[in-house]
N, C-alpha and C positions, 0 to 999 in steps of 0.2 A: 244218326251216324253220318259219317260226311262221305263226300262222292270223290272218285279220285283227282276231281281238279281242286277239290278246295284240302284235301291231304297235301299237295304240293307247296301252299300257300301257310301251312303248320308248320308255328314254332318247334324251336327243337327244348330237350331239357335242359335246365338250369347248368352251367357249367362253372364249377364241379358237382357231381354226384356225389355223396357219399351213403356209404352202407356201414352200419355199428353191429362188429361180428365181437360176440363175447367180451365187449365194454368196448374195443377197442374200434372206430373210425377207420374206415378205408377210404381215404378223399380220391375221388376218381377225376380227372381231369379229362374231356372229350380229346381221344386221340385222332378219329375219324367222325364224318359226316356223309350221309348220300341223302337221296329221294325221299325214303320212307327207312331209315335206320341211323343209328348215331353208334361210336364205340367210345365206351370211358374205362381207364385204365389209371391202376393202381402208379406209382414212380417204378414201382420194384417190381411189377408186374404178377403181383400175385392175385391179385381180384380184377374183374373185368366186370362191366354190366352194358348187355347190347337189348338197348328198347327197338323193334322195327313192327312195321304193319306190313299187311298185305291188303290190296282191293281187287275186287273182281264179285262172285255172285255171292260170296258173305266177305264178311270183315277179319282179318286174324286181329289180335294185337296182341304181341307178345313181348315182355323183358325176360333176360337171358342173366344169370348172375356166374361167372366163368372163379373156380379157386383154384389155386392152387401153393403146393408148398414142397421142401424138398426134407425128407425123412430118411431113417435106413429102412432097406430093404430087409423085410423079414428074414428072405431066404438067401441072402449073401454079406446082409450087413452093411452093406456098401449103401451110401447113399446116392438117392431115387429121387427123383419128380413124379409126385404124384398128384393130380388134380380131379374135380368134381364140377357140377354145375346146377344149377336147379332152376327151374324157370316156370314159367305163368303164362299159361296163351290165354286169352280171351277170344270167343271164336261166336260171331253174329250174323244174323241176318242184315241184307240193305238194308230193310225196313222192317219196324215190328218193335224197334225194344230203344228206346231214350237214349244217349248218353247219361241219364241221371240210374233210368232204370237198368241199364249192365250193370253201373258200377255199385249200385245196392247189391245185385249177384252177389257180385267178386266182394264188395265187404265182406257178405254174411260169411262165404266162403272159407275167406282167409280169418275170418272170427273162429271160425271151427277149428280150425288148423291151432291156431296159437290157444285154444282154450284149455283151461286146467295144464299151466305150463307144458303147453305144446304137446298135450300127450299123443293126441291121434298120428305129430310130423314123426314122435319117438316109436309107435306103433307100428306106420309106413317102414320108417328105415329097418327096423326088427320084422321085415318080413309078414304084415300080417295084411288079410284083405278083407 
């Protein structure tokens, strides 16, 4: 894992970003930059995605995927902004686990997730544990 002076010294992601929500591409273009975080945003501001670490006695690394869209309101009809997010920390020791051996983790992980058409992410969202 790296130590906070060589994170300083880390490329940022490829810019644009993009995420493919229901066939459809969301090209994020980097609207911000800092330290240890970057922000990319949709033109129209509906999808956001914020990659950032933290360093000190473990490692976070988290991306952030921000939605949002405007709908009626159930209860007035009227239309609403309504928005979601869902995100992925990865959370390590200094030392103890590879860059190669987290990201096997986080594969298998996220293999679980999207297996037999995403059922366990359809499980989660329906409430079950």
């Amino acid at each position: 894992m790296l130590t906070k002076q060589e994170s300083a010294t880390r490329m940022a992601l490829a810019d644009p970003q993009t995420v493919t929500v229901n066939a459809v591409a969301q090209v994020m273009p980097r609207v911000s930059a800092g330290a240890n975080s970057s922000t990319y945003r949709t033109n129209d501001q509906t999808h956001e995605l914020v990659p950032s670490h933290t360093y000190g006695n473990r490692q976070r690394h988290s991306i952030r995927f921000n939605f949002k869209k405007i709908a009626a309101d159930p209860l007035t009809s009227d239309n609403a902004q309504f928005s979601g997010s869902t995100y992925l920390v990865i959370d390590v020791p200094v030392v103890g686990y590879t860059v190669a051996e987290a990201k096997n983790e986080v594969v298998g992980f996220l293999a679980y997730l999207q297996a037999s058409s995403a059922a366990a992410i359809t499980a989660l969202l329906g409430g079950e544990n």
